[in-house]
PQR file of N, CA, C, O and H, with PARSE charges and radii, in Angstrom:
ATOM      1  N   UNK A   1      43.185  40.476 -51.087 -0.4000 1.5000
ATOM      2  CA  UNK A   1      42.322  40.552 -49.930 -0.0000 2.0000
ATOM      3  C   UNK A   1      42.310  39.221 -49.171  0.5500 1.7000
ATOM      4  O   UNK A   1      42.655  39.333 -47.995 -0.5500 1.4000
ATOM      5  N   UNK A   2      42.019  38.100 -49.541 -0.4000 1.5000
ATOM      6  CA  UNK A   2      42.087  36.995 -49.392 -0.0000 2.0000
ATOM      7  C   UNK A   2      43.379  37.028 -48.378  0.5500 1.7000
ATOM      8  O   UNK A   2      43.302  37.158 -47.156 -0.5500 1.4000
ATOM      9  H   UNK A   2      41.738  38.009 -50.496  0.4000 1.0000
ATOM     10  N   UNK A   3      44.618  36.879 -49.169 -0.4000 1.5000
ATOM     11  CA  UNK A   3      46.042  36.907 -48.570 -0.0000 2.0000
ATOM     12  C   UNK A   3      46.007  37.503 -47.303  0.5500 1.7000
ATOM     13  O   UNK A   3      46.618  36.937 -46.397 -0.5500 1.4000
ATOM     14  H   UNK A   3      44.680  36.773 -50.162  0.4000 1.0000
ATOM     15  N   UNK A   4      45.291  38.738 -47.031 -0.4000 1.5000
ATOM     16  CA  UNK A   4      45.804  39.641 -45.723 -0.0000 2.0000
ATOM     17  C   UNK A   4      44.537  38.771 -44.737  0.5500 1.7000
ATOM     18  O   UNK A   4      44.511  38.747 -43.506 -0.5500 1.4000
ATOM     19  H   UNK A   4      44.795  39.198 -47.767  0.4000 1.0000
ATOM     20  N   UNK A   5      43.730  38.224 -45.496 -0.4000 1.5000
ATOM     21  CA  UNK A   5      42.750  37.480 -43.968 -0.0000 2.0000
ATOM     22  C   UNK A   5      43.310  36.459 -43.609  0.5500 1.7000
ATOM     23  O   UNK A   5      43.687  36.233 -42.459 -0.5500 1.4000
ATOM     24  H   UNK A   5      43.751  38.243 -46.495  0.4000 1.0000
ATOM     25  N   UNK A   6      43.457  35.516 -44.840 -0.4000 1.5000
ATOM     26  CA  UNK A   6      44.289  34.464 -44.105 -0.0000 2.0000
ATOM     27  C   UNK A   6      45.947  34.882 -43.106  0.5500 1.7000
ATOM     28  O   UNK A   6      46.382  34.131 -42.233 -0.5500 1.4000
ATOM     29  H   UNK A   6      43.151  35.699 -45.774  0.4000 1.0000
ATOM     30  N   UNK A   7      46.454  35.873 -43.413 -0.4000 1.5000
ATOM     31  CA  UNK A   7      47.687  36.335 -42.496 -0.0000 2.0000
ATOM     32  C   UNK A   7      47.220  36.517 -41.171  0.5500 1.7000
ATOM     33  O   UNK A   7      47.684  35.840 -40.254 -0.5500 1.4000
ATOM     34  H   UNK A   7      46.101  36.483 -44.122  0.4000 1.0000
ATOM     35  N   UNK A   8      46.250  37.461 -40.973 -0.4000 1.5000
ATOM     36  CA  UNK A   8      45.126  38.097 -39.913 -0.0000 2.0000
ATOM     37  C   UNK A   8      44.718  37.087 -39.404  0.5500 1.7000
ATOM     38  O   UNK A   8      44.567  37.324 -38.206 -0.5500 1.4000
ATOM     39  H   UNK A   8      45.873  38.010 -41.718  0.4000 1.0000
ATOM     40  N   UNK A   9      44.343  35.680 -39.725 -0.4000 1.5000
ATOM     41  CA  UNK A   9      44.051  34.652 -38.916 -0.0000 2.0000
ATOM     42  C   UNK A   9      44.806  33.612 -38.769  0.5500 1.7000
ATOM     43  O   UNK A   9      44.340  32.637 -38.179 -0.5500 1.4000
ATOM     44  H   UNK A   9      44.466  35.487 -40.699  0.4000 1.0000
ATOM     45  N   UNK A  10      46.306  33.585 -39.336 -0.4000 1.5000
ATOM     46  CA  UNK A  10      47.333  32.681 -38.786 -0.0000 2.0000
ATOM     47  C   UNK A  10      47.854  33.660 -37.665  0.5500 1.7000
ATOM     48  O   UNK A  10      48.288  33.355 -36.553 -0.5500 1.4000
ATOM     49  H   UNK A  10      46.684  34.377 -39.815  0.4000 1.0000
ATOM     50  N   UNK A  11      47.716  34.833 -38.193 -0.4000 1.5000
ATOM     51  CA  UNK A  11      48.864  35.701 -36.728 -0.0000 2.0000
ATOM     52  C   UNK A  11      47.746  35.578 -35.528  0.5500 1.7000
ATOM     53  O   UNK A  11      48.263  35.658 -34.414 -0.5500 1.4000
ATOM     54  H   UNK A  11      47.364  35.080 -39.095  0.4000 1.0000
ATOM     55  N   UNK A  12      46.251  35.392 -35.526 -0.4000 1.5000
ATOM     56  CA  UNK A  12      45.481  35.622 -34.548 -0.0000 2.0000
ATOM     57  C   UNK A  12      45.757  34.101 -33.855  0.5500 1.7000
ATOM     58  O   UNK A  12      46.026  33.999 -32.658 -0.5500 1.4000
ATOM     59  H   UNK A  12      45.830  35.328 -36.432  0.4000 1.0000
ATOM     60  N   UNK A  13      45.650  32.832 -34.834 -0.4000 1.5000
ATOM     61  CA  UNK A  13      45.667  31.681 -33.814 -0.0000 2.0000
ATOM     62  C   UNK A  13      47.121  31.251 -33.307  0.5500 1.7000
ATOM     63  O   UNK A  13      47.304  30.434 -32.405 -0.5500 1.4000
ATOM     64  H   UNK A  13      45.432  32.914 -35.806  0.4000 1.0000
ATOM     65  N   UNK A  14      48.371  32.072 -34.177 -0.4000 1.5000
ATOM     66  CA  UNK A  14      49.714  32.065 -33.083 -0.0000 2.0000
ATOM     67  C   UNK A  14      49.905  32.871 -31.946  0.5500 1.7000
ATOM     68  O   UNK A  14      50.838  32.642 -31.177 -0.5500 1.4000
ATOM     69  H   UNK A  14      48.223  32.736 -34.910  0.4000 1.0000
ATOM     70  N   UNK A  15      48.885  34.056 -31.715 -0.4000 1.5000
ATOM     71  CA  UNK A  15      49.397  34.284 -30.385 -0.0000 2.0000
ATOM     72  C   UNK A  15      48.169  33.946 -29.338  0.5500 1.7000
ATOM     73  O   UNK A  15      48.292  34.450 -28.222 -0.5500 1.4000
ATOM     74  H   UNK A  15      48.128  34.242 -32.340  0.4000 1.0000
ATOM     75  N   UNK A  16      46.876  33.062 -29.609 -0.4000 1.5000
ATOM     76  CA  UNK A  16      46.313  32.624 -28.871 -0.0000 2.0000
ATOM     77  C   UNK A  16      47.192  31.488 -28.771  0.5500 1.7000
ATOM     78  O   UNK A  16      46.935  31.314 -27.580 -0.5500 1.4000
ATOM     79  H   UNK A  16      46.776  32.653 -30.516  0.4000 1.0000
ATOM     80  N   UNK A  17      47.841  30.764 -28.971 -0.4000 1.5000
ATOM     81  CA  UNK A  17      48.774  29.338 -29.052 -0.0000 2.0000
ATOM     82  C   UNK A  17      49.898  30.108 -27.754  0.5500 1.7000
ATOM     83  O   UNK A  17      50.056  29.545 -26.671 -0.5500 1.4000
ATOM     84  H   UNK A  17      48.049  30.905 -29.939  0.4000 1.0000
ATOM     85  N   UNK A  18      50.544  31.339 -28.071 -0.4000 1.5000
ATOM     86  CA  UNK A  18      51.227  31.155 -27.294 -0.0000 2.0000
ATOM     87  C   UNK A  18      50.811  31.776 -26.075  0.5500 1.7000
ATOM     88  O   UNK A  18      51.709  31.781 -25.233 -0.5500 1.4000
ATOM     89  H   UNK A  18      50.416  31.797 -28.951  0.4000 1.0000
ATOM     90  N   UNK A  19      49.620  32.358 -25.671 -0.4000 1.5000
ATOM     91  CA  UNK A  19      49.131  32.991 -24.423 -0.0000 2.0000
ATOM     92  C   UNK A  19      48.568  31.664 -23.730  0.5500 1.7000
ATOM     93  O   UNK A  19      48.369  31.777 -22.520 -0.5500 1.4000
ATOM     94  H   UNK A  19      48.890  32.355 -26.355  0.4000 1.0000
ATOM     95  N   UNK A  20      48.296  30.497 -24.275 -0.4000 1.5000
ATOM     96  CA  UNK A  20      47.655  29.482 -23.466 -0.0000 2.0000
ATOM     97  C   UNK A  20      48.671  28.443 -22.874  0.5500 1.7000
ATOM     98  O   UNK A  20      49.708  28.106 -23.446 -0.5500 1.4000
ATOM     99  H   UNK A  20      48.457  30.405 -25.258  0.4000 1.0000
ATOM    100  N   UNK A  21      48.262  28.000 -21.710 -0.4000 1.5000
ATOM    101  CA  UNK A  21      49.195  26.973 -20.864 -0.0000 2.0000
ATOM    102  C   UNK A  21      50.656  27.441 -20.391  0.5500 1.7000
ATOM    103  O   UNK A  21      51.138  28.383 -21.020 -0.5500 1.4000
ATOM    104  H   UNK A  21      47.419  28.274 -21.246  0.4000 1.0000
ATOM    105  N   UNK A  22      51.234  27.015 -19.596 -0.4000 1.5000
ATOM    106  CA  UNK A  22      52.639  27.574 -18.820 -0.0000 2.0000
ATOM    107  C   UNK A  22      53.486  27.554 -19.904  0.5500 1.7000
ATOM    108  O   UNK A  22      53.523  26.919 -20.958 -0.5500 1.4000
ATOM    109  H   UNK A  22      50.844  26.250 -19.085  0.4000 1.0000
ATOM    110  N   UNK A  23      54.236  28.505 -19.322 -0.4000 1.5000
ATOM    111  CA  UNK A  23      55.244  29.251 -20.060 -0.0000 2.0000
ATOM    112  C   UNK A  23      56.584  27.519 -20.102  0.5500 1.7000
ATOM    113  O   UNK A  23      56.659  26.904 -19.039 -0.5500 1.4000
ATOM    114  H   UNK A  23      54.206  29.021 -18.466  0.4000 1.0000
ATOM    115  N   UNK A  24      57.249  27.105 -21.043 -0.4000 1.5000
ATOM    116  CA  UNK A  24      57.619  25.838 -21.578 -0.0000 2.0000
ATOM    117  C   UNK A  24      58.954  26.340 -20.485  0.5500 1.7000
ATOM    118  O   UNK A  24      59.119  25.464 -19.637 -0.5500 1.4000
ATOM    119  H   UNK A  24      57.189  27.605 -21.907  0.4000 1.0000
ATOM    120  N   UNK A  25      59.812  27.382 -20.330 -0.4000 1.5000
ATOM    121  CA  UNK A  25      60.753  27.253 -19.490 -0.0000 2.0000
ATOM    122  C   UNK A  25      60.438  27.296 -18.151  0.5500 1.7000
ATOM    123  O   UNK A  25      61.330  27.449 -17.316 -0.5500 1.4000
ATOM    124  H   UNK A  25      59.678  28.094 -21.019  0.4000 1.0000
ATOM    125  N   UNK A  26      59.295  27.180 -17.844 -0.4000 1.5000
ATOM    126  CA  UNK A  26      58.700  26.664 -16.084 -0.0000 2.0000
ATOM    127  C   UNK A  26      58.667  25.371 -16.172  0.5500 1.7000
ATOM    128  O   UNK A  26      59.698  25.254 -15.509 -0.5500 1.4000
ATOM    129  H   UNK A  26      58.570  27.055 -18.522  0.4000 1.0000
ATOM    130  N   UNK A  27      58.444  24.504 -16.362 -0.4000 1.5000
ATOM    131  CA  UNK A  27      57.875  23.261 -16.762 -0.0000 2.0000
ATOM    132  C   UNK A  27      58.589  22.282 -16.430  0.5500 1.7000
ATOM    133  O   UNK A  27      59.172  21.755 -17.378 -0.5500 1.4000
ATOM    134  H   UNK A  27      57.607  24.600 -16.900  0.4000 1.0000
ATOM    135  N   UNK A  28      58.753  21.864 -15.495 -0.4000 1.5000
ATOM    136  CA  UNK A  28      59.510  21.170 -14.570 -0.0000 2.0000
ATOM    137  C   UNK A  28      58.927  19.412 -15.441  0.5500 1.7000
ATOM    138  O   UNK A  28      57.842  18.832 -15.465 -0.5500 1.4000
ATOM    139  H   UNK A  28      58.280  22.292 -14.724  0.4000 1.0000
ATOM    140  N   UNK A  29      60.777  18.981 -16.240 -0.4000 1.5000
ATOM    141  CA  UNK A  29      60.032  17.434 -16.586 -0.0000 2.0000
ATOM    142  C   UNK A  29      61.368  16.698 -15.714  0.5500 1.7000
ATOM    143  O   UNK A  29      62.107  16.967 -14.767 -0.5500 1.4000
ATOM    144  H   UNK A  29      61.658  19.453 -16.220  0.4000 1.0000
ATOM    145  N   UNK A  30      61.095  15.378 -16.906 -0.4000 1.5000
ATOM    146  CA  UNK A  30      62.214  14.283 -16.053 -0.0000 2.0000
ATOM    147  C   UNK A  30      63.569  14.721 -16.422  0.5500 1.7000
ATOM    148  O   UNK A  30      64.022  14.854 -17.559 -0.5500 1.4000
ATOM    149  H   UNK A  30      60.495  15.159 -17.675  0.4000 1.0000
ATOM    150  N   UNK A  31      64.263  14.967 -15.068 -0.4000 1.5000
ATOM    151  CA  UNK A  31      65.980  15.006 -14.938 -0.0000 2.0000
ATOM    152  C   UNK A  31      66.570  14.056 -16.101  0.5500 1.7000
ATOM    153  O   UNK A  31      66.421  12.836 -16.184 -0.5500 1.4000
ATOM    154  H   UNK A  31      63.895  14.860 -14.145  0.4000 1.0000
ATOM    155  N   UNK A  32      67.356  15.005 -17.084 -0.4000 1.5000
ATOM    156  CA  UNK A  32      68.185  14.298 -17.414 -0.0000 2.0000
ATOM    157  C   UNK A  32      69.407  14.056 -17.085  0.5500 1.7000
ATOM    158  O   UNK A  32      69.444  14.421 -15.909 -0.5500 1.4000
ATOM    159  H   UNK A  32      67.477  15.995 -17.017  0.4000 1.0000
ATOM    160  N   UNK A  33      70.874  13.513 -17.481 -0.4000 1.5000
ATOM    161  CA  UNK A  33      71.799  12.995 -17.316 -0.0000 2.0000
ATOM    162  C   UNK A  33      72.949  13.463 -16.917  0.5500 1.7000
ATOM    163  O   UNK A  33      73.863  12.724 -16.552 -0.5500 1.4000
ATOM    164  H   UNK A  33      70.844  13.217 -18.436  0.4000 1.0000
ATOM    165  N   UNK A  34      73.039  14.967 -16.950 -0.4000 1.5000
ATOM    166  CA  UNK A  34      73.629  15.923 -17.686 -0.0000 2.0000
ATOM    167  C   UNK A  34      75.234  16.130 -16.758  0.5500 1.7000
ATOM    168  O   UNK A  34      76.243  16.770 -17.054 -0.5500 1.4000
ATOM    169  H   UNK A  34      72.297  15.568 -17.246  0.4000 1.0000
ATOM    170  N   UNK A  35      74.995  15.520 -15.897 -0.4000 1.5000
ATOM    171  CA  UNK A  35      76.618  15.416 -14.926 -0.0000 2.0000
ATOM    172  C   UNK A  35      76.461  16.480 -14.222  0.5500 1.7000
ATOM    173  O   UNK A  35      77.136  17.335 -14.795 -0.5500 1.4000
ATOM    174  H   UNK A  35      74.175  15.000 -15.657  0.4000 1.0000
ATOM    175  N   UNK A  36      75.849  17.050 -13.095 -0.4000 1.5000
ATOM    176  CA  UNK A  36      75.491  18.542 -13.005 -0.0000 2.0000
ATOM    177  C   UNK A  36      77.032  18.563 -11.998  0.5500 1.7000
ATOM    178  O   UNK A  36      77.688  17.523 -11.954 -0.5500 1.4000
ATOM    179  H   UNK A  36      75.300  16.355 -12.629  0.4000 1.0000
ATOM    180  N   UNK A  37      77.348  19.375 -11.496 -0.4000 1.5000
ATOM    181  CA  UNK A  37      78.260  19.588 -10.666 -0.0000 2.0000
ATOM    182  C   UNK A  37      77.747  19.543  -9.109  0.5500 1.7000
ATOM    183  O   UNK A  37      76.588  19.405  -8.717 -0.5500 1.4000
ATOM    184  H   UNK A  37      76.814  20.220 -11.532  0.4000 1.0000
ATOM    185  N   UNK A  38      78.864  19.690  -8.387 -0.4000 1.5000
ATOM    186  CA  UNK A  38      78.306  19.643  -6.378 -0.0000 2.0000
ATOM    187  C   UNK A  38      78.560  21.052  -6.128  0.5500 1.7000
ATOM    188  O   UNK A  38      79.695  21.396  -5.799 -0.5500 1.4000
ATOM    189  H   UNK A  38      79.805  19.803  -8.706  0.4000 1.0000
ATOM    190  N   UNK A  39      77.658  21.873  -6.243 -0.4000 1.5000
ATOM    191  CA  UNK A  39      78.035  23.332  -5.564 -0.0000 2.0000
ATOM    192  C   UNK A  39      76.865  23.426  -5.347  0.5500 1.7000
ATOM    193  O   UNK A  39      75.946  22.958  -6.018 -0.5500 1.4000
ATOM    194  H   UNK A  39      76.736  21.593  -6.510  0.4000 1.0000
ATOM    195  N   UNK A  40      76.801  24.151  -4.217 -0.4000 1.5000
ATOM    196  CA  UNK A  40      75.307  24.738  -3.529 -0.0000 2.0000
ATOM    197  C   UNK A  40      75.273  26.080  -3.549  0.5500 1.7000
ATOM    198  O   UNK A  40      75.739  26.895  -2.752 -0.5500 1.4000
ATOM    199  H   UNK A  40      77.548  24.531  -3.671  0.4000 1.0000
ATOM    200  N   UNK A  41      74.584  26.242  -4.688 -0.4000 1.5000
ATOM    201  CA  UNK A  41      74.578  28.506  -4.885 -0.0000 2.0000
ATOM    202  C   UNK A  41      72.959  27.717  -5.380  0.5500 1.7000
ATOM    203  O   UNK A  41      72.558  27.166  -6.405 -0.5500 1.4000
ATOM    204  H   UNK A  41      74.206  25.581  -5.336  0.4000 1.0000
ATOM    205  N   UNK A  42      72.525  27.945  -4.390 -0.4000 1.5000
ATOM    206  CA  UNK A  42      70.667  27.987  -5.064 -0.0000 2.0000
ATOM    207  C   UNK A  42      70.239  29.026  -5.707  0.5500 1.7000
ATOM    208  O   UNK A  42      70.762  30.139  -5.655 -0.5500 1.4000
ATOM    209  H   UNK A  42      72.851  28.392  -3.557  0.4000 1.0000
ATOM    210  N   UNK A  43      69.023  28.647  -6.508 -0.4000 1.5000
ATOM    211  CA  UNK A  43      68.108  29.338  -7.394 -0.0000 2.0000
ATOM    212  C   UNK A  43      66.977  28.948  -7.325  0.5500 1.7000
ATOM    213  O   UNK A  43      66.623  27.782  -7.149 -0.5500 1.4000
ATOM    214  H   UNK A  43      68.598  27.743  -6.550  0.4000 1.0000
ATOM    215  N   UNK A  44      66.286  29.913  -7.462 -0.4000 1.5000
ATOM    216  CA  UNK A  44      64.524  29.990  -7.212 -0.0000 2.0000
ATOM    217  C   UNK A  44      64.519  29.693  -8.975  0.5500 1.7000
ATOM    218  O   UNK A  44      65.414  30.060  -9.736 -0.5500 1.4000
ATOM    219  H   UNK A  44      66.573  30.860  -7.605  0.4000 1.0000
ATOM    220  N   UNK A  45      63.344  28.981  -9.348 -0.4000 1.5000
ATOM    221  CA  UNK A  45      62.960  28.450 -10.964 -0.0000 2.0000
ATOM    222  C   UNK A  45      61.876  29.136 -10.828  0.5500 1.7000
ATOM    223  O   UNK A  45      61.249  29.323  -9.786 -0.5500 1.4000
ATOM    224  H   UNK A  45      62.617  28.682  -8.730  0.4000 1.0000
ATOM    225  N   UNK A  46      61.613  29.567 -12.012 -0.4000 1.5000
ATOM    226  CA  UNK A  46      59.738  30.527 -12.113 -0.0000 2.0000
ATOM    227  C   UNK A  46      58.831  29.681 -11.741  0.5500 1.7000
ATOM    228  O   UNK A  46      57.724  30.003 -11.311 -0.5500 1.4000
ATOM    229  H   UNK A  46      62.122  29.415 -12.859  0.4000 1.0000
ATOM    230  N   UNK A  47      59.221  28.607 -11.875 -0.4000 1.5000
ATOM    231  CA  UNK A  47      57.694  27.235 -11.136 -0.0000 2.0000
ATOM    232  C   UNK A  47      57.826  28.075  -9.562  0.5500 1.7000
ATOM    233  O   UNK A  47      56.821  28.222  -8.868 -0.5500 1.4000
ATOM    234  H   UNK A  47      60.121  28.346 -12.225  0.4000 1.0000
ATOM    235  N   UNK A  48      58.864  28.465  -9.226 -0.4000 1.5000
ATOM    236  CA  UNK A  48      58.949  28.468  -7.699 -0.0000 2.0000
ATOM    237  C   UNK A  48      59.490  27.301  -7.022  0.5500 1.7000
ATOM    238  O   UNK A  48      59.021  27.404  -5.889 -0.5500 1.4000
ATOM    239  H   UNK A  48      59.681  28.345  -9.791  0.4000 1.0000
ATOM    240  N   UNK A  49      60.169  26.303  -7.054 -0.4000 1.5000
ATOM    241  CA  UNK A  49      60.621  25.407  -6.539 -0.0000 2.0000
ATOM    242  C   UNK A  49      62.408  25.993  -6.584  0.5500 1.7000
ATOM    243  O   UNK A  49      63.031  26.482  -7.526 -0.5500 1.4000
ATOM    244  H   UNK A  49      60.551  26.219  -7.974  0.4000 1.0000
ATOM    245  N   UNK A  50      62.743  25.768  -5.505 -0.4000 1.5000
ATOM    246  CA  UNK A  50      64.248  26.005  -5.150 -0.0000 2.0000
ATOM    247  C   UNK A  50      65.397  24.651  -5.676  0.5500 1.7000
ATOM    248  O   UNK A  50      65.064  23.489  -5.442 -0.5500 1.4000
ATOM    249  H   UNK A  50      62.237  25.371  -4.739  0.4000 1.0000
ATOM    250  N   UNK A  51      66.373  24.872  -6.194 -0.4000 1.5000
ATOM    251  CA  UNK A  51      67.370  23.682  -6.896 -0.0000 2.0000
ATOM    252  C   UNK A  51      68.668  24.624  -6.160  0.5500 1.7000
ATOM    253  O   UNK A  51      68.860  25.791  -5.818 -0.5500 1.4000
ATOM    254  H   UNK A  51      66.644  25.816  -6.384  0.4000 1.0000
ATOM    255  N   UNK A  52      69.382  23.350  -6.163 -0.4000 1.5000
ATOM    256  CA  UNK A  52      70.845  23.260  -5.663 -0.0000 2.0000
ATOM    257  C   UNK A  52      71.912  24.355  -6.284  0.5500 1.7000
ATOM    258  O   UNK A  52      72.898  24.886  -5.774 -0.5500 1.4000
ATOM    259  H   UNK A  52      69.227  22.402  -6.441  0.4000 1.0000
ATOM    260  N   UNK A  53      71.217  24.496  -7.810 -0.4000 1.5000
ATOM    261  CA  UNK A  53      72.456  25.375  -8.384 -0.0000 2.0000
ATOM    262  C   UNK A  53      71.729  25.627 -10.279  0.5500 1.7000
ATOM    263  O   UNK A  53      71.027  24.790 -10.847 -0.5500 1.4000
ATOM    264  H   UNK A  53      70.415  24.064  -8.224  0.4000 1.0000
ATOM    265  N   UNK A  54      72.005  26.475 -10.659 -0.4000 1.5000
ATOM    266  CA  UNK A  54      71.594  26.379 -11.772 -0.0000 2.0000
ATOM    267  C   UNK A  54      71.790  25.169 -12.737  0.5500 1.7000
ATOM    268  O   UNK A  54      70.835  25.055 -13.505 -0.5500 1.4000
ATOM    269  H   UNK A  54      72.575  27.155 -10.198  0.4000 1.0000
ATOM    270  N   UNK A  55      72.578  24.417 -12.874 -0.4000 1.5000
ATOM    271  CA  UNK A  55      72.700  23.173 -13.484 -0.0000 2.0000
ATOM    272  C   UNK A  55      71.676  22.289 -13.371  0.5500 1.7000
ATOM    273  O   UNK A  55      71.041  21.791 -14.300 -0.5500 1.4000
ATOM    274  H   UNK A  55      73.353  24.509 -12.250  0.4000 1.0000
ATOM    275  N   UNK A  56      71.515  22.082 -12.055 -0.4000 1.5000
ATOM    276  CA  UNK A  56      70.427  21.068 -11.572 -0.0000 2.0000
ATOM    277  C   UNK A  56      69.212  21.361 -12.222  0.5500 1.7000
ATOM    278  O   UNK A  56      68.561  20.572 -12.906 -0.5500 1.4000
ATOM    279  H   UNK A  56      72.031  22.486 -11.299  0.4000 1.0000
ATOM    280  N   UNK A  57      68.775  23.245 -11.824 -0.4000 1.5000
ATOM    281  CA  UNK A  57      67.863  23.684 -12.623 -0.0000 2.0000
ATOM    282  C   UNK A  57      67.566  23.550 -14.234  0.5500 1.7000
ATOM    283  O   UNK A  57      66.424  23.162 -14.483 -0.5500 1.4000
ATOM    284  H   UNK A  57      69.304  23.887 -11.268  0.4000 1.0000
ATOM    285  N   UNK A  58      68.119  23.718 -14.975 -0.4000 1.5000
ATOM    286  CA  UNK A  58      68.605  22.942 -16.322 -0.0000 2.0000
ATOM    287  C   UNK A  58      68.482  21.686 -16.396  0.5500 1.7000
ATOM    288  O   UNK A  58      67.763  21.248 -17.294 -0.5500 1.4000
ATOM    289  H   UNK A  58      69.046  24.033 -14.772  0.4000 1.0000
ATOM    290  N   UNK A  59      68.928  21.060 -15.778 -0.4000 1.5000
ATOM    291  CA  UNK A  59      68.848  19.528 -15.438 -0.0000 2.0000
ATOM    292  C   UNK A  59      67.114  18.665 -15.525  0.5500 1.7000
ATOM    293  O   UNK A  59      66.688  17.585 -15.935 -0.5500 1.4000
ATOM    294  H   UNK A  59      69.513  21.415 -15.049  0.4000 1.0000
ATOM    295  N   UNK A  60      66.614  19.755 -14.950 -0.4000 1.5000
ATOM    296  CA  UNK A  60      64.673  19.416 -14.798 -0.0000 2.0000
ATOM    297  C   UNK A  60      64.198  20.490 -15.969  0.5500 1.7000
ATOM    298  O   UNK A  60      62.975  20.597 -16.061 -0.5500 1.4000
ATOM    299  H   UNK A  60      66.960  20.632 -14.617  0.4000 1.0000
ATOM    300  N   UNK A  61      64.915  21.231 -16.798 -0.4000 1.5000
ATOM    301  CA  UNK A  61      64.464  21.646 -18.014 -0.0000 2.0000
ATOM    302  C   UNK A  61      63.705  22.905 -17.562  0.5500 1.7000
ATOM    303  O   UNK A  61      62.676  23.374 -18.050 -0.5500 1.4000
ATOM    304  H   UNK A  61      65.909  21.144 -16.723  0.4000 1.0000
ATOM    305  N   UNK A  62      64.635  23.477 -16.235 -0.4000 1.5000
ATOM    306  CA  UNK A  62      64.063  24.693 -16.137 -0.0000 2.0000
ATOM    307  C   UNK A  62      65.141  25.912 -16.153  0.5500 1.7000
ATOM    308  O   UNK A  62      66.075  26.176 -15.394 -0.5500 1.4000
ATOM    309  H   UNK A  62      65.471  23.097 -15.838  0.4000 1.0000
ATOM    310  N   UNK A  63      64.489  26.738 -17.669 -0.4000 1.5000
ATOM    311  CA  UNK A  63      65.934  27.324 -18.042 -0.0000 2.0000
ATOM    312  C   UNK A  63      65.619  29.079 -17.796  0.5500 1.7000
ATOM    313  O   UNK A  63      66.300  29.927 -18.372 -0.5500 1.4000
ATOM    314  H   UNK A  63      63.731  26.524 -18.285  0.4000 1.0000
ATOM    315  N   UNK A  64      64.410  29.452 -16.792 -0.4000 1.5000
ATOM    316  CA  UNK A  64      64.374  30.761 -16.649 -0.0000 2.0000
ATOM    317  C   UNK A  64      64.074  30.635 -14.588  0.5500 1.7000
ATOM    318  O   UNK A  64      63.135  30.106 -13.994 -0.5500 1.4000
ATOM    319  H   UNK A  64      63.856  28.763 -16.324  0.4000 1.0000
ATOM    320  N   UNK A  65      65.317  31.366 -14.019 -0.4000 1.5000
ATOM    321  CA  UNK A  65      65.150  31.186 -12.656 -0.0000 2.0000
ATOM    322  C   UNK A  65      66.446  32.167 -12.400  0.5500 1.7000
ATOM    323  O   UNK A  65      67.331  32.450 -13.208 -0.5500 1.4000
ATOM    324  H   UNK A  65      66.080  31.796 -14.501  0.4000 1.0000
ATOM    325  N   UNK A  66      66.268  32.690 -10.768 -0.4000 1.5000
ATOM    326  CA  UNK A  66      66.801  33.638 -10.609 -0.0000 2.0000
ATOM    327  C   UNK A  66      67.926  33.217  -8.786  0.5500 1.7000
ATOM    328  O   UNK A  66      67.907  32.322  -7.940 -0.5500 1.4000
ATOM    329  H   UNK A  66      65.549  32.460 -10.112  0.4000 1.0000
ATOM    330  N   UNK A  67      68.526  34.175  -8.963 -0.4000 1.5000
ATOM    331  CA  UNK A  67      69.942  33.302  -8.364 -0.0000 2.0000
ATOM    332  C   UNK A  67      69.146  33.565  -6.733  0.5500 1.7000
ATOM    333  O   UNK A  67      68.548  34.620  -6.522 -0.5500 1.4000
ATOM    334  H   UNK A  67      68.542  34.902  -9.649  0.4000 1.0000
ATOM    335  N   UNK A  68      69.245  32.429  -5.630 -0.4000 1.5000
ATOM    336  CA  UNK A  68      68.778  32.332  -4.575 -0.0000 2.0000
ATOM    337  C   UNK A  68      67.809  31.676  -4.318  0.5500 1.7000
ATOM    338  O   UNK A  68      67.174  31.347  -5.320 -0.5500 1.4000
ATOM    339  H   UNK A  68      69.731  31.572  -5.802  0.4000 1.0000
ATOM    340  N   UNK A  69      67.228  31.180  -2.935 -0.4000 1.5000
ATOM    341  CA  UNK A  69      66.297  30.420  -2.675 -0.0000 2.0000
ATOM    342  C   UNK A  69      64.881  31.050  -2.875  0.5500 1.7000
ATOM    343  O   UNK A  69      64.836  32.272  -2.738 -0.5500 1.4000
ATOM    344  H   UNK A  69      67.743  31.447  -2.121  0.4000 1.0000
ATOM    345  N   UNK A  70      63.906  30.506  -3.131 -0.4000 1.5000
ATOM    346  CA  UNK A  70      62.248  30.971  -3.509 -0.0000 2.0000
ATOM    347  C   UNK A  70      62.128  31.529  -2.365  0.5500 1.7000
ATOM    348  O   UNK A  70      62.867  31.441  -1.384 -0.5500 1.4000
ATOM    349  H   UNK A  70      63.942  29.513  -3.243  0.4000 1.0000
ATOM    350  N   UNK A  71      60.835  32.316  -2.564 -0.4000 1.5000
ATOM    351  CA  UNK A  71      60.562  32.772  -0.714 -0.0000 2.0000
ATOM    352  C   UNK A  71      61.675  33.608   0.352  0.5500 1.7000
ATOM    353  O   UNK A  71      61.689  33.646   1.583 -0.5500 1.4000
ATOM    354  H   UNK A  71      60.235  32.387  -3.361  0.4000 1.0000
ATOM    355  N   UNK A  72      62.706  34.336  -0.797 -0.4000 1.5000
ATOM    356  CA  UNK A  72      63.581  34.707   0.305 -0.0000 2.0000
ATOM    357  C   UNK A  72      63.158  36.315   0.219  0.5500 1.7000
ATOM    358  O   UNK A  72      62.484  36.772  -0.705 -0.5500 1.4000
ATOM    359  H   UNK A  72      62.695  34.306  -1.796  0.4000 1.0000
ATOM    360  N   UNK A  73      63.548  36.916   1.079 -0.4000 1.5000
ATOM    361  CA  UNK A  73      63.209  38.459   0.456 -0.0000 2.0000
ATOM    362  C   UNK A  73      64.435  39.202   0.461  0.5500 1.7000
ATOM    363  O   UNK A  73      64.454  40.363   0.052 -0.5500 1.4000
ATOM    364  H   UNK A  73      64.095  36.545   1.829  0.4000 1.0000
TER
END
């Protein structure tokens, strides 16, 4: 009995852990190094900010975004 509460309350405080704060592939941090290439095929990033090309996007550690500029319809 014991065993199944403590399970019941590790599984309850892992998915309050993961319903709180932005999703980690939005999360726009510092550019790393990464040599991106020169092509201009933009992509909208789930933050919503538009990048040069998926690399770049990667580049600011944003690894879920969809091919084209934000705001386009």
């Amino acid at each position: 009995m014991k065993t199944a509460l403590g399970l019941l309350l590790t599984l309850s405080l892992i998915t309050c852990k993961k319903s709180n704060g932005p999703d980690p592939a939005c999360v726009e941090r510092e550019r790393d190094s990464s040599g991106c290439y020169f092509v201009l095929a933009p992509v909208c990033g789930c933050n919503g900010k538009t990048y040069p090309n998926d690399c770049e996007a990667r580049a600011y550690g944003i690894t879920n975004y969809t091919k084209g500029k934000c705001g386009k319809k």
